[in-house]
NUKOL-991628 format. One record per atom (N, C-alpha, C): residue number from 0; residue in three letters; atom name; x, y, z. Coordinates in Angstrom, 1 decimal, always signed. Example, Ala and Ser with C-alpha at 12.3 -4.5 7.8 and 13.67 -1.06 7.14 Angstrom:
BEGIN
(node 0; ALA; N; (+13.2; -5.7; +7.8))
(node 0; ALA; CA; (+12.3; -4.5; +7.8))
(node 0; ALA; C; (+13.2; -3.3; +7.8))
(node 1; SER; N; (+12.8; -2.2; +7.1))
(node 1; SER; CA; (+13.7; -1.1; +7.1))
(node 1; SER; C; (+12.9; +0.0; +7.9))
//
This chain:
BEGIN
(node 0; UNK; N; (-230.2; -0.9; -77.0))
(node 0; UNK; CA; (-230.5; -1.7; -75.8))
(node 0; UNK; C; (-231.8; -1.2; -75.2))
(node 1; UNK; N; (-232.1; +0.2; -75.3))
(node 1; UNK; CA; (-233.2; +0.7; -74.6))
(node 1; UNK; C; (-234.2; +0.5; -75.1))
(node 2; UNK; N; (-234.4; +0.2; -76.2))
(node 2; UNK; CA; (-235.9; -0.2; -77.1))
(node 2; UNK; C; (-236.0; -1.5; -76.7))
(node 3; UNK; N; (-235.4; -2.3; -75.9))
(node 3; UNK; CA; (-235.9; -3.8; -76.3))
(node 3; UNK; C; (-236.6; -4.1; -74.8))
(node 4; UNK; N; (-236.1; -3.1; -73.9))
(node 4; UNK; CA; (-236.6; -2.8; -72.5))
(node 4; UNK; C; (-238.3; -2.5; -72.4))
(node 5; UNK; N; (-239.3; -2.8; -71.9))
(node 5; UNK; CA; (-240.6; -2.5; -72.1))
(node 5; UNK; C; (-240.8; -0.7; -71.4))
(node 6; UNK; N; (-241.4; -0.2; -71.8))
(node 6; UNK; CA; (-242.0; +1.0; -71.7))
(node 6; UNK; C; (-242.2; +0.5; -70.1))
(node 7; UNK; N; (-243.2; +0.3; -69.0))
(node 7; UNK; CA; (-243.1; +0.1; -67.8))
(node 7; UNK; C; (-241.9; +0.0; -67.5))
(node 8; UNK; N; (-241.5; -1.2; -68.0))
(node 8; UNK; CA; (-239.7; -1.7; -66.4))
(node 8; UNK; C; (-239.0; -0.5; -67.0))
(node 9; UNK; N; (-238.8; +0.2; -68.2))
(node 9; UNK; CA; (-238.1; +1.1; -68.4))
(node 9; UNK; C; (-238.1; +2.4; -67.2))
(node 10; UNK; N; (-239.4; +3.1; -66.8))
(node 10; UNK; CA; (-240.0; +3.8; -65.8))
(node 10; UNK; C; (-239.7; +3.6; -65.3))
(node 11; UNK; N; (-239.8; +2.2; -64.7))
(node 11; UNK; CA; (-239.5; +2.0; -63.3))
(node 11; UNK; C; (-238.3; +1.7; -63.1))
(node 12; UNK; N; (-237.6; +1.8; -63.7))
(node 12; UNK; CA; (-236.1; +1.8; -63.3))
(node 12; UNK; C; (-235.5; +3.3; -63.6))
(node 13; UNK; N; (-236.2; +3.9; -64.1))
(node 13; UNK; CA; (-235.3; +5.5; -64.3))
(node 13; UNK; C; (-236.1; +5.8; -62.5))
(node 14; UNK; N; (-236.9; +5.7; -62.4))
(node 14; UNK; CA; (-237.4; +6.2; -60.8))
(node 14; UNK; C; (-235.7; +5.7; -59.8))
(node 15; UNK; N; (-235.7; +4.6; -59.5))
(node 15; UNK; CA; (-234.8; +4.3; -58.8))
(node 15; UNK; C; (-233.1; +4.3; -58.9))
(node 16; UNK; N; (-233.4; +5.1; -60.4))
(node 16; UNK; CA; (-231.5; +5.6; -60.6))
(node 16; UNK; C; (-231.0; +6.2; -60.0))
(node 17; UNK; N; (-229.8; +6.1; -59.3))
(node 17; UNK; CA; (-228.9; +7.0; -58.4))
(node 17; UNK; C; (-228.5; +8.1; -59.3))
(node 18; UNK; N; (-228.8; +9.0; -58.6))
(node 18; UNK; CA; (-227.8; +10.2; -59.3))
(node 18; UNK; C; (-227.0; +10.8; -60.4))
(node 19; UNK; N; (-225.6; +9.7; -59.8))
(node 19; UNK; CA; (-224.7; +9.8; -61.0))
(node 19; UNK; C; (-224.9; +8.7; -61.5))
(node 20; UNK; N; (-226.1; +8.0; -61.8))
(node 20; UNK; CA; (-226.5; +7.0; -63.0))
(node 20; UNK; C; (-227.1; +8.1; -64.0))
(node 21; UNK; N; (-227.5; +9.0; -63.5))
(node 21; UNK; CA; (-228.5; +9.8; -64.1))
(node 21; UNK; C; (-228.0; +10.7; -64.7))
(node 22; UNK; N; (-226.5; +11.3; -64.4))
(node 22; UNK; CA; (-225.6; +12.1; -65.3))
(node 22; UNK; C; (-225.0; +11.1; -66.3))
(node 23; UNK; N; (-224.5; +10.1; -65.9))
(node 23; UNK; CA; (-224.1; +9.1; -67.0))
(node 23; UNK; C; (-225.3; +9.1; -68.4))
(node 24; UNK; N; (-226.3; +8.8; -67.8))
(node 24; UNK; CA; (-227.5; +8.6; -68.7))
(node 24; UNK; C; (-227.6; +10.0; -69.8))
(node 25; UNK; N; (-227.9; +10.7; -69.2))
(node 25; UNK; CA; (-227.4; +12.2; -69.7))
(node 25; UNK; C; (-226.7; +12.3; -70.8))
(node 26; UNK; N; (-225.8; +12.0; -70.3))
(node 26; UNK; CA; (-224.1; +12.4; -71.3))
(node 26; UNK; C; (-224.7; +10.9; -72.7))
(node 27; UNK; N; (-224.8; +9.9; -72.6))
(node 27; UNK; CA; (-225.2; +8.9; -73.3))
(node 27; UNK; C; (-226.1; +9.6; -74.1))
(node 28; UNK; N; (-227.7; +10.4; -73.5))
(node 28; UNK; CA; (-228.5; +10.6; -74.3))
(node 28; UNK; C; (-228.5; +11.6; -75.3))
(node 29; UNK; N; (-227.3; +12.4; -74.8))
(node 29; UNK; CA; (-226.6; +13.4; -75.5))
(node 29; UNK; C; (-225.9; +13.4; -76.7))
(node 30; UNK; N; (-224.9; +12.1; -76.5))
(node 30; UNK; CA; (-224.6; +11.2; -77.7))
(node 30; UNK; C; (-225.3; +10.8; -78.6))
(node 31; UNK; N; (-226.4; +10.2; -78.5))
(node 31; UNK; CA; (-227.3; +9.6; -79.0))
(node 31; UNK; C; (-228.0; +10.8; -79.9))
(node 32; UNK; N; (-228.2; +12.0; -79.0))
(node 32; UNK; CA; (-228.9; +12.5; -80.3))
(node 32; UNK; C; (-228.5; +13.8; -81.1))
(node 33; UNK; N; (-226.7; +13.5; -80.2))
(node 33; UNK; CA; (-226.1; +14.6; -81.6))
(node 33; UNK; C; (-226.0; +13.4; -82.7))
(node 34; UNK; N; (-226.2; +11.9; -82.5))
(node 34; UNK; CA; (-225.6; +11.4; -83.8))
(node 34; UNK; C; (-227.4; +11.1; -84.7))
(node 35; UNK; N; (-228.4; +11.5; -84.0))
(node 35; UNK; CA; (-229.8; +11.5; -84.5))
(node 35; UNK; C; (-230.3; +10.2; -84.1))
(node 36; UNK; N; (-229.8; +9.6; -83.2))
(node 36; UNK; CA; (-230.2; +8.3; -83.2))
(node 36; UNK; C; (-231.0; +8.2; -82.0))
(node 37; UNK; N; (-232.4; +7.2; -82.6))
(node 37; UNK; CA; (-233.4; +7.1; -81.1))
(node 37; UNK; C; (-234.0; +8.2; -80.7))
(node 38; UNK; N; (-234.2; +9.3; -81.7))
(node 38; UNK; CA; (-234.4; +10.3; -80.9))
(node 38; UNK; C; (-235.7; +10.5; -80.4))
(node 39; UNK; N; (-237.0; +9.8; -81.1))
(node 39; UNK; CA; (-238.4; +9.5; -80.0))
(node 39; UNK; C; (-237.8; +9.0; -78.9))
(node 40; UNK; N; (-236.9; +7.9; -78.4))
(node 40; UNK; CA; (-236.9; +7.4; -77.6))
(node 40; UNK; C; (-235.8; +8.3; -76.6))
(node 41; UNK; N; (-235.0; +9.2; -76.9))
(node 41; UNK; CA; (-234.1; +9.8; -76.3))
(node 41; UNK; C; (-235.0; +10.8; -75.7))
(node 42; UNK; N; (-235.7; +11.4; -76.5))
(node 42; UNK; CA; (-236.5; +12.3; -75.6))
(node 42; UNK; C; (-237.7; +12.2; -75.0))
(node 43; UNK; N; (-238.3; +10.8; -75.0))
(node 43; UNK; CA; (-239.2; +10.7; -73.6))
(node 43; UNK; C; (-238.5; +9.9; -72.5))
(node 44; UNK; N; (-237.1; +9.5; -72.5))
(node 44; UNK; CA; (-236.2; +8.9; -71.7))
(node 44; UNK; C; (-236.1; +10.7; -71.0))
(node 45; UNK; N; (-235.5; +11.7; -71.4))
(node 45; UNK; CA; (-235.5; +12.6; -71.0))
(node 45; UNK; C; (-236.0; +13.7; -69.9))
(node 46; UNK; N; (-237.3; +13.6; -70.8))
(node 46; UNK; CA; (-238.5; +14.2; -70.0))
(node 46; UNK; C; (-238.9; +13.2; -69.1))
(node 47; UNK; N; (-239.1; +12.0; -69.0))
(node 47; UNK; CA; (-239.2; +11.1; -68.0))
(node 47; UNK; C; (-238.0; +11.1; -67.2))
(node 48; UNK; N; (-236.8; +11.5; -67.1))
(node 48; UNK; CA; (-235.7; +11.4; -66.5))
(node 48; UNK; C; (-235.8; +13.0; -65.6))
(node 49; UNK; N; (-236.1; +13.6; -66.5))
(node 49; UNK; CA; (-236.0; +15.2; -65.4))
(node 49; UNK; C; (-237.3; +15.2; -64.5))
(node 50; UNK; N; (-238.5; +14.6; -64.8))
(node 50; UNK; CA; (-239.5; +15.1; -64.3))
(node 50; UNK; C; (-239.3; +14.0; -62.9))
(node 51; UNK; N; (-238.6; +13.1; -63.4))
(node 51; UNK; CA; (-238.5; +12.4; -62.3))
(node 51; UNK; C; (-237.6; +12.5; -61.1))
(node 52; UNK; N; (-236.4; +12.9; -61.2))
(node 52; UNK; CA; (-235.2; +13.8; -60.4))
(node 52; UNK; C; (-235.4; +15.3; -60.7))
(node 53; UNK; N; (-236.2; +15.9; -60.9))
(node 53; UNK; CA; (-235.6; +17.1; -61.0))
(node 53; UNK; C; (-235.0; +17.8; -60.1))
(node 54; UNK; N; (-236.0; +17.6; -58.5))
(node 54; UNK; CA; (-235.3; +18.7; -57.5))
(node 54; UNK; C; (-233.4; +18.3; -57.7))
(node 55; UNK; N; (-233.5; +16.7; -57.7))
(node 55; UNK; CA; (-231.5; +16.7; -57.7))
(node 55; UNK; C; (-231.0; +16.5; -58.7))
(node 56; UNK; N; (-231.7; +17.0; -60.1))
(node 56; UNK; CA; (-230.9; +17.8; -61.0))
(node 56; UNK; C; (-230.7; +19.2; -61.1))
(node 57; UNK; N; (-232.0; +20.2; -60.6))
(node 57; UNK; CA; (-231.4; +21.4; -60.2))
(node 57; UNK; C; (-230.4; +21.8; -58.5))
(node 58; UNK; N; (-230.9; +20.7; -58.0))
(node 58; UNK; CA; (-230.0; +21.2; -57.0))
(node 58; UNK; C; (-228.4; +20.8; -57.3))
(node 59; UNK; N; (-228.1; +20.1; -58.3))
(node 59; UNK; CA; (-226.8; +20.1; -58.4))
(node 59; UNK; C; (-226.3; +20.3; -59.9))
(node 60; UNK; N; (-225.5; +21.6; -59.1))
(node 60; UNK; CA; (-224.9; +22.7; -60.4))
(node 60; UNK; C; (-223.8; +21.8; -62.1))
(node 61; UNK; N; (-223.3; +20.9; -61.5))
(node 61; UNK; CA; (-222.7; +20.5; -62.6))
(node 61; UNK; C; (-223.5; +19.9; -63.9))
(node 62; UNK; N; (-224.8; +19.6; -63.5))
(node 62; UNK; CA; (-225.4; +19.0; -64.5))
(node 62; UNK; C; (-226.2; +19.8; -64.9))
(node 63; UNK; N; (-226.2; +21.6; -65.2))
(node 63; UNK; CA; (-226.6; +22.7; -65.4))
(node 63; UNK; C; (-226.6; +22.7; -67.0))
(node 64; UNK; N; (-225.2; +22.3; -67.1))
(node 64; UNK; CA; (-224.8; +22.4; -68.6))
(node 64; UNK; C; (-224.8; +20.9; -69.5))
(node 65; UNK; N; (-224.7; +20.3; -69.5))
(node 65; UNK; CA; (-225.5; +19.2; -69.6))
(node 65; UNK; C; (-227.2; +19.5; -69.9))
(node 66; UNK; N; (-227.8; +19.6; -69.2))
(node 66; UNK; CA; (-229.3; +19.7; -69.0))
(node 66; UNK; C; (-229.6; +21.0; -70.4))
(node 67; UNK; N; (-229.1; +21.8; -70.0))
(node 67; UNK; CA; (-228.9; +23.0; -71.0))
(node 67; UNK; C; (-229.0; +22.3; -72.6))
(node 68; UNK; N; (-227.6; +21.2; -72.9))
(node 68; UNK; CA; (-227.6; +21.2; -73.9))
(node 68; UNK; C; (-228.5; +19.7; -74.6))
(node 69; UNK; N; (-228.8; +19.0; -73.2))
(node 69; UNK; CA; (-230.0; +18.0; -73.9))
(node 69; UNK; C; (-231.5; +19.1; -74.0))
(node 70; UNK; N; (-231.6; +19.7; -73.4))
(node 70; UNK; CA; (-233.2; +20.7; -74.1))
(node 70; UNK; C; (-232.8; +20.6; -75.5))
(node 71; UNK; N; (-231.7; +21.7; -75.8))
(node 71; UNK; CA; (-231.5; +22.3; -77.0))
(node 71; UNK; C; (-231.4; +20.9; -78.2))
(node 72; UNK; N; (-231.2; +20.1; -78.3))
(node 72; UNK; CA; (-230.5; +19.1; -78.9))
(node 72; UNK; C; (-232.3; +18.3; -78.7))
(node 73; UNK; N; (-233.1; +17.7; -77.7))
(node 73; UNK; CA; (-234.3; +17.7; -78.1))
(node 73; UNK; C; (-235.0; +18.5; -78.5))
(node 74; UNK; N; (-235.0; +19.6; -78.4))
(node 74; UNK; CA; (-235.7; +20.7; -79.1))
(node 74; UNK; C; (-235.8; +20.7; -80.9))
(node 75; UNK; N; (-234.6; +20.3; -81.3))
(node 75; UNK; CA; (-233.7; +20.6; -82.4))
(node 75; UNK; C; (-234.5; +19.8; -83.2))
(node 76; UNK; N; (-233.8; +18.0; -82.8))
(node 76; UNK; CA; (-234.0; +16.6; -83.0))
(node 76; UNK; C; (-235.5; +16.8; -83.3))
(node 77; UNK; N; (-236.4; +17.2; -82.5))
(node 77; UNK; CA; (-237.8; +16.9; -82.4))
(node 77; UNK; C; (-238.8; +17.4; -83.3))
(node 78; UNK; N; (-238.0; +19.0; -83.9))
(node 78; UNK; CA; (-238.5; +19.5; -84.6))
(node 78; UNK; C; (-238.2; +19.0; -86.0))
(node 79; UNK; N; (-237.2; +18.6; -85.9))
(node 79; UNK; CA; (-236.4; +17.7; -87.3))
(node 79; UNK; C; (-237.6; +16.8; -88.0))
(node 80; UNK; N; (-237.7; +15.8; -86.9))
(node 80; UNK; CA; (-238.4; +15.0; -87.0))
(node 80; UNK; C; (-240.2; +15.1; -87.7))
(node 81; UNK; N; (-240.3; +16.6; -87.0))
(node 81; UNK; CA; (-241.9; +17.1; -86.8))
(node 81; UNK; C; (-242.2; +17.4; -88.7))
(node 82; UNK; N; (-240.8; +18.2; -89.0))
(node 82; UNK; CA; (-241.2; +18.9; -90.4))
(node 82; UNK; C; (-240.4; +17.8; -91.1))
(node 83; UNK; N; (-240.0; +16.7; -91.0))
(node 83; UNK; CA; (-239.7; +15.9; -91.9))
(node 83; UNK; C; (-240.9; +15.3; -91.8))
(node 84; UNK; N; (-241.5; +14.8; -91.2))
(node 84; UNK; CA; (-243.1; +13.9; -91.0))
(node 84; UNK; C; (-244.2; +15.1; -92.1))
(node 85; UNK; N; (-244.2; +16.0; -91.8))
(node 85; UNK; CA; (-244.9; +17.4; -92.2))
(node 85; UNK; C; (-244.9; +17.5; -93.6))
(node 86; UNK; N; (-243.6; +17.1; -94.3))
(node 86; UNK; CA; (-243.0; +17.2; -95.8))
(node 86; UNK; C; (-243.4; +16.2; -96.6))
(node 87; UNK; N; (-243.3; +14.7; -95.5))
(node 87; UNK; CA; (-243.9; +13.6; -96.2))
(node 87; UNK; C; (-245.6; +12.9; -96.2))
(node 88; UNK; N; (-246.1; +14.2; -95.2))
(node 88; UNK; CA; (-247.4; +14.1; -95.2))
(node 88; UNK; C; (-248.2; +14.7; -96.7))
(node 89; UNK; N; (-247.4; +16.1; -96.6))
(node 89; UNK; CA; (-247.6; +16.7; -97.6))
(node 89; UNK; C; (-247.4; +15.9; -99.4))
(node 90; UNK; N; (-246.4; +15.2; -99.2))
(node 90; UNK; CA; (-246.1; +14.8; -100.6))
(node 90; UNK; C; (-246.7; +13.5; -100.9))
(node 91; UNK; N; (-247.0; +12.6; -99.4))
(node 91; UNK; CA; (-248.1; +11.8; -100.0))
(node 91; UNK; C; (-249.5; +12.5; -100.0))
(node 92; UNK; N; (-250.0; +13.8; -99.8))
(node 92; UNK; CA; (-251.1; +14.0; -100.7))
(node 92; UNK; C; (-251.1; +14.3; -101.7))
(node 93; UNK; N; (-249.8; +15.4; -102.5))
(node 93; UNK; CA; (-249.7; +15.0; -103.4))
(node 93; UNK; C; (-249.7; +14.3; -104.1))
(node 94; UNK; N; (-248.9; +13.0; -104.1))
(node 94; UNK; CA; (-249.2; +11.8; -104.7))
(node 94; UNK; C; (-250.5; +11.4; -105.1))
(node 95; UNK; N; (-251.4; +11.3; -104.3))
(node 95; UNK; CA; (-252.7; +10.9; -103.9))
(node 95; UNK; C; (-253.4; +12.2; -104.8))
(node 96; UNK; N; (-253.4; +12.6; -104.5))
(node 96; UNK; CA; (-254.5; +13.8; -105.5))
(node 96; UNK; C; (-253.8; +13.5; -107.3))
(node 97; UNK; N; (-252.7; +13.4; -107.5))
(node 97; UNK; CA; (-251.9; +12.6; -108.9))
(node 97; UNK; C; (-252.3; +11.9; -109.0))
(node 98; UNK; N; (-252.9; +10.9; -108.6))
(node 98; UNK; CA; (-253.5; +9.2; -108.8))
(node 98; UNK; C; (-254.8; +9.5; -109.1))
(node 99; UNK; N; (-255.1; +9.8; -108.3))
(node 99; UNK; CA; (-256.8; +10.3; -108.6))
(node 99; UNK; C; (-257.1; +11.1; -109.8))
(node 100; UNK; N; (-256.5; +12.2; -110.1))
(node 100; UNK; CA; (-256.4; +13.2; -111.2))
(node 100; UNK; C; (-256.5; +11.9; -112.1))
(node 101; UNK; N; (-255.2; +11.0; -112.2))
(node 101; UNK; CA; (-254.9; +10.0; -113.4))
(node 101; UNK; C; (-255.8; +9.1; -113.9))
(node 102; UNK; N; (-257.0; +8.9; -112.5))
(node 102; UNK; CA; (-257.4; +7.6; -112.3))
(node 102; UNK; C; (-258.9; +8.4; -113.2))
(node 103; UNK; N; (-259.3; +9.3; -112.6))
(node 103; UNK; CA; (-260.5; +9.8; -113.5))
(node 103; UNK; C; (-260.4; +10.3; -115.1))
(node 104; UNK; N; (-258.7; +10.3; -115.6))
(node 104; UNK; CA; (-258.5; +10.9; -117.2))
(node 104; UNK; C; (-258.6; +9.4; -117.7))
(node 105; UNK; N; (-258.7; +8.7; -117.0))
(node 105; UNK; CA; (-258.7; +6.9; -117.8))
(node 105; UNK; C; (-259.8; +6.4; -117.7))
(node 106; UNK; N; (-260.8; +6.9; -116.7))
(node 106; UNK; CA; (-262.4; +6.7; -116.9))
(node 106; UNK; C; (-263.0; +7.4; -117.8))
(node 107; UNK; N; (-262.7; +8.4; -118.0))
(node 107; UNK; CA; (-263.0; +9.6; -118.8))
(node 107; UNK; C; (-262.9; +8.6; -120.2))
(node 108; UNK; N; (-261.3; +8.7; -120.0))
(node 108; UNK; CA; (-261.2; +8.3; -121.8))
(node 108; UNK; C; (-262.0; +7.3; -122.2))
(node 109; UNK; N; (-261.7; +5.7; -121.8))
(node 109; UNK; CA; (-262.5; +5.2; -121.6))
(node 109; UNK; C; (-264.3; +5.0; -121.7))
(node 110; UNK; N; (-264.8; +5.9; -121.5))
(node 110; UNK; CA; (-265.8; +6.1; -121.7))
(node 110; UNK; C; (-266.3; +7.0; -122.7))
(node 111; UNK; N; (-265.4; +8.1; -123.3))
(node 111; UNK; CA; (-265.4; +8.3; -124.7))
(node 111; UNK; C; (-265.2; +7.8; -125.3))
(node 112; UNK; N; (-264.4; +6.4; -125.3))
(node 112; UNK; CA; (-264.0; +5.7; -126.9))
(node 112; UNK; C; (-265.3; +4.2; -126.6))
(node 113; UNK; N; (-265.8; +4.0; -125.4))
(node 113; UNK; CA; (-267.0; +3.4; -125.9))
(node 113; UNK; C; (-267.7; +4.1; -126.5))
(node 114; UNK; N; (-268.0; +5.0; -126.4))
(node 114; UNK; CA; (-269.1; +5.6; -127.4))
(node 114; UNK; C; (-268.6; +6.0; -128.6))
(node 115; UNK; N; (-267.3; +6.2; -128.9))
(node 115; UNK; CA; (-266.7; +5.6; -130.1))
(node 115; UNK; C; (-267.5; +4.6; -131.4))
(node 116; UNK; N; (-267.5; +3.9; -130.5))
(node 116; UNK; CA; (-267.3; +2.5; -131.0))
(node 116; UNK; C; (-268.3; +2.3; -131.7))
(node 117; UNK; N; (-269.4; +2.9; -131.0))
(node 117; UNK; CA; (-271.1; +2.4; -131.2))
(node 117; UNK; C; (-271.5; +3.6; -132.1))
(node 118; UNK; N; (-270.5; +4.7; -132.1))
(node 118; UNK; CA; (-271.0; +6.3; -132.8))
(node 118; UNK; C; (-271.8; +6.0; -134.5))
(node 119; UNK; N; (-271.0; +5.1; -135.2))
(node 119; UNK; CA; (-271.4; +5.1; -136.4))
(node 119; UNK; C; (-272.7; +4.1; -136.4))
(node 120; UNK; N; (-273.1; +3.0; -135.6))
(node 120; UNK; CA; (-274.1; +2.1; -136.3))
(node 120; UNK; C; (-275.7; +2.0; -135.8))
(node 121; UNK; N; (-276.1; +1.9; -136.7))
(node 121; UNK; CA; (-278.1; +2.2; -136.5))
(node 121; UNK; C; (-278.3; +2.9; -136.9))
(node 122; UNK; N; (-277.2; +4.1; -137.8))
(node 122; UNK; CA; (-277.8; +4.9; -138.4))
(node 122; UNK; C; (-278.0; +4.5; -139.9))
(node 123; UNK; N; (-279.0; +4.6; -140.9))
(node 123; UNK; CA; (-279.3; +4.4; -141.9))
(node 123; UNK; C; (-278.8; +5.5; -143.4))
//
């Protein structure tokens, strides 16, 4: 539901959340990214969510633990994400340096078996 929301009215509605909208939200975002799901979008909902309430998320103790375990859980998620991106950057250059390699042994050949062709004639 939250992706279909625009990046603005999204802001602007975490600004004006009550409180215990904002533990609710929590506990949801929590869900969301023990199951891996959304998790670019779970965690700038986050950081946009604390930076926005924080004094009355630290001032109130119950959402201590909670808060605790969405860091840990974006922390985790994010890095997941970082070295899975990192693994597939990596293997499409592999790929790409393979292709290339392949693409120059076929010009190569190619251009030895033209002169193949022509090796025997004109000479007498």
């Amino acid at each position: 539901v939250l992706r279909s929301v625009k990046s603005v009215d999204l802001e602007q509605s975490l600004l004006v959340l009550p409180l215990k909208h904002v533990e609710r939200l929590m506990h949801y975002l929590i869900l969301l990214l023990r199951a891996g799901k959304g998790i670019e979008l779970c965690a700038k909902i986050s950081v946009f969510l604390i930076k926005a309430h924080q004094a009355q998320i630290v001032a109130n103790r119950t959402m201590m633990t909670p808060l605790r375990e969405l860091q840990t859980l974006v922390r985790m998620r994010t890095t997941e994400i970082r070295d899975t991106a990192g693994f597939n950057i990596a293997a499409m250059r592999i790929i790409a340096r393979i292709a290339n390699e392949k693409k120059n042994e076929r010009i190569n050949y190619e251009e030895k078996s033209m002169k193949d062709i022509w090796a025997g004639l004109g000479k007498a």
